[in-house]
N, C-alpha and C positions, 0 to 999 in steps of 0.2 A: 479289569484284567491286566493283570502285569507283561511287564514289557517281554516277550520271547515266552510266554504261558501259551500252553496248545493245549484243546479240550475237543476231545473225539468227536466224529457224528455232528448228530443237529446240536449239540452245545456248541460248536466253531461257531454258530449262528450269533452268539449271545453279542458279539464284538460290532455285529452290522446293525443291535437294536437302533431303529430311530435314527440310521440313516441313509442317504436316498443310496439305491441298488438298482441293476437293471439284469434280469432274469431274459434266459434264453431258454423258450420249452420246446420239444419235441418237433413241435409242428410248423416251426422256425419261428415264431412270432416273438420279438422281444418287448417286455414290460420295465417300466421305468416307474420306481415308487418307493416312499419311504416304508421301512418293513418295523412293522407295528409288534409284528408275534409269530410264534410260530410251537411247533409240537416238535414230538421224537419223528416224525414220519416225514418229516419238513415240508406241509403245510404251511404254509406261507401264508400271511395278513400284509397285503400291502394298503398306503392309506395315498391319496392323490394320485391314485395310478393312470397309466396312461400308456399307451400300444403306442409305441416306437414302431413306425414304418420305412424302411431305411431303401431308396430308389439313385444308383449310382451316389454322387457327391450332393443329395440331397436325405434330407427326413420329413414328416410330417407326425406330430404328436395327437393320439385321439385320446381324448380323456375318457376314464372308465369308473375314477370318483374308486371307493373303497372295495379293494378286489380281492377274495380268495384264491389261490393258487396250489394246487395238490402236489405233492410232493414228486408224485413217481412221473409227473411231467416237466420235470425242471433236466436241462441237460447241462447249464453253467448260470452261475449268480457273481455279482461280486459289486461292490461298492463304485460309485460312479465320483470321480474325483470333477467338483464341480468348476475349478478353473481349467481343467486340460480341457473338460466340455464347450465354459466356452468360446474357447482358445483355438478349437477345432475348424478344418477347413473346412466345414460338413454344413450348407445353409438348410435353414427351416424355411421349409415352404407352407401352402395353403393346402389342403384334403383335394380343390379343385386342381391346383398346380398337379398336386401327383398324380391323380387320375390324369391328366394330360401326360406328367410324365411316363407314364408307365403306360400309356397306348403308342407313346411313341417308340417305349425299348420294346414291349413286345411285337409290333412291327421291324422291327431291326434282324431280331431273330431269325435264322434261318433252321428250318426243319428236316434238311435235306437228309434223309434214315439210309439213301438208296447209296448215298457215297460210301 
């Protein structure tokens, strides 16, 4: 694609073939994975994928190996620049770390409706 070329719709997509992206769907959960293929409906093919779980200044990556993703659940995508990643102040934890983390923020929580 040439340089300052813009291509409507799911053609925009052709620029991200084959390489790693991370997808934010509906239900918040973001996906990190190189993007294999896709349709007019932007059906997404990603290949190494992996659910990015993001808990304050921490993450944990779950792998999920080669993943379909439906179009009409994606709400941002974009190309993942792999040195600002891992240049980032953001440390990778363990599945068990976050579970720790994350009983201890949702203890922190206050639920107080009545204020």
């Amino acid at each position: 694609m040439a340089e300052g070329s813009y291509y409507p719709g799911a053609a925009s997509l052709i620029s991200l073939l084959d390489k790693k992206i991370m997808i934010i769907l509906q239900d918040g959960r973001h996906l990190v994975g190189i993007l294999r293929s896709f349709d007019h409906f932007i059906n997404l093919i990603l290949e190494n994928a992996l659910e990015r779980v993001i808990c304050e200044d921490k993450y944990c990556d779950i792998p999920l190996g080669l993943y379909i993703v439906r179009g009409d659940n994606i709400v941002l995508l974009g190309e993942i620049d792999d040195i600002k990643e891992m240049s980032s102040k953001m440390q990778q934890i363990s599945l068990e770390e976050l579970s720790q983390l994350q009983e201890q923020v949702s203890g922190k929580l206050d639920w107080n409706i009545e204020a």
